[in-house]
C-alpha positions, 0 to 999 in steps of 0.5 A: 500500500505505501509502495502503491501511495509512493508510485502515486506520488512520483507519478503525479510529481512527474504527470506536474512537471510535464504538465508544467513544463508543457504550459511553459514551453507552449506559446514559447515557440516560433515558426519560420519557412526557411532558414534565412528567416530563421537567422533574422528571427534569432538574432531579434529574439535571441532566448525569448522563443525558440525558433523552429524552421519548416523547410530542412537544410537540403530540400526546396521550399516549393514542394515541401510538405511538413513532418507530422513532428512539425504539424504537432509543434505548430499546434503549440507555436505562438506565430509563424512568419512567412514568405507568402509565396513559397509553392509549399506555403501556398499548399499548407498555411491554411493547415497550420491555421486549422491546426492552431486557429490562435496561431499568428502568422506574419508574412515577412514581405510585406512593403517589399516592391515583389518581383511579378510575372517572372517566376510561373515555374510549373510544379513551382506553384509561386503565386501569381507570378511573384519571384518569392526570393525576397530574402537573396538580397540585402537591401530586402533583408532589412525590410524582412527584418523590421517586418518579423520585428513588427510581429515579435512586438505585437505577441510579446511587447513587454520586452519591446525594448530588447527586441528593438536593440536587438533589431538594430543590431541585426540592420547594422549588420545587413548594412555591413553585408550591403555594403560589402557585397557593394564594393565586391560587385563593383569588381566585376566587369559584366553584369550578368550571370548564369545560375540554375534556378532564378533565385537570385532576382532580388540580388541582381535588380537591387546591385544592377545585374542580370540573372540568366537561369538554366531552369526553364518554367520550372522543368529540364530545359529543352535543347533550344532553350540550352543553347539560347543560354550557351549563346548569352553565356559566350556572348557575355563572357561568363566563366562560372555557372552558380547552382544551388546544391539542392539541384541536379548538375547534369544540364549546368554541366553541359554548358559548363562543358560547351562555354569553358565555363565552371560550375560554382555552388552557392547555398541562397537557404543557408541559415549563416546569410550574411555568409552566403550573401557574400560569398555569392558576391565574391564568386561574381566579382572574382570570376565573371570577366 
């Protein structure tokens, strides 16, 4: 009977804590899309939430379908902040709304003059048209910034304080990018370049280059399509073909092959973006003569 009585107590002392510890996480976690979003939302928040991102390292954002793991925690999260035209946001925000109807969610492109009618990338599904990589440019990511900062204050404004600090830092530090990415640039003696998928639109419009894509409406380019891109590529004496890892080599490798050109890996969904944003630009300046 005691040993029953203290097996009770354990028990109970446990089921409390979980309890607890449940209460105490819950609402105590954020949701981003990618991993760029989850660095800005890191650097403002810093441990007032945690900050868990849908899409993995590795995989593309526009067919991604979320873990059953992640539905659950979502169904605890405080908000989710968003790019808004992501093929797989498209497909599963109402989901995670009905799985959390108090769930908050913030689109970070909000006051971002949206690349349009650009990016109708067939399996891609980007909403009307609009070229969802807002965050593949400095001068963009400041406007990310202040928009998940705009969020963060509207669930938690009692440590509005820290959060503002915290931003200012975050915008001291994409002013540093910007600028360097600036001078970088200002080496290179062509203003285009040839990258696998079109995700770079933002970086080129904002530095004053032209992105040539191998991707062609979101499917294997066909042949015509290829050797309109060998021509641009000789023409414009490009050396290097940028394409993100999360893509097959085999149609870079052939124009690589016809233009004497190299193929160069960049990583645009790196959760260290201001890493990723100069490095793009130090391949750029370096090689495109």
């Amino acid at each position: 009977m005691k040993r029953f009585l203290l097996l009770s107590l354990i028990s109970g002392i446990l089921l409390s804590g979980c309890i607890s510890g449940t209460q105490k996480s819950k609402n105590k976690t954020l949701f981003v899309s990618i991993l760029p979003l989850k660095y800005f939302a890191d650097k403002i928040v810093g441990d007032n939430y945690k900050v868990e991102v849908t899409v993995p390292p590795g995989v593309g954002p526009e067919t991604y379908s979320p873990t059953p793991k992640q539905m659950i925690l979502l169904g605890e999260a405080k908000a989710y902040f968003s790019i808004g035209y992501l093929g797989f946001e498209q497909a599963w925000l109402e989901n995670f709304k009905s799985t959390n109807p108090q769930l908050q969610i913030f689109p970070t492109a909000k006051g971002i003059d949206l690349i349009r009618g650009e990016e109708e990338h067939g399996d891609h599904s980007h909403f009307q048209g609009v070229d969802p990589h807002i965050w593949s440019s400095p001068k963009e990511a400041r406007i990310i910034a202040q928009n998940i900062f705009d969020g963060i204050i509207q669930i938690d404004p009692q440590n509005g304080d820290t959060y503002r600090k915290n931003l200012d830092l975050l915008l001291a530090e994409i002013s540093k990018v910007d600028s360097t990415v600036t001078q970088l640039l200002s080496k290179a003696t062509s203003k285009k370049f040839l990258l696998f998928h079109p995700a770079l639109g933002y970086f080129a419009r904002d530095y004053g280059l032209e992105q040539l894509a191998i991707e062609f409406e979101g499917k294997v380019p066909s042949p015509k399509h290829l050797q309109t891109i060998i021509d641009a590529a000789k023409s414009g004496n490009i050396r290097i073909v940028l394409i993100q890892k999360e893509f097959d080599k085999q149609n870079a490798e052939i124009i690589a092959k016809e233009t004497g050109s190299k193929i160069v890996q960049i990583d645009p969904l790196d959760y260290n973006w201001p890493e990723q944003m100069i490095s793009i630009a130090e391949k750029l300046s370096n090689t495109v003569q």
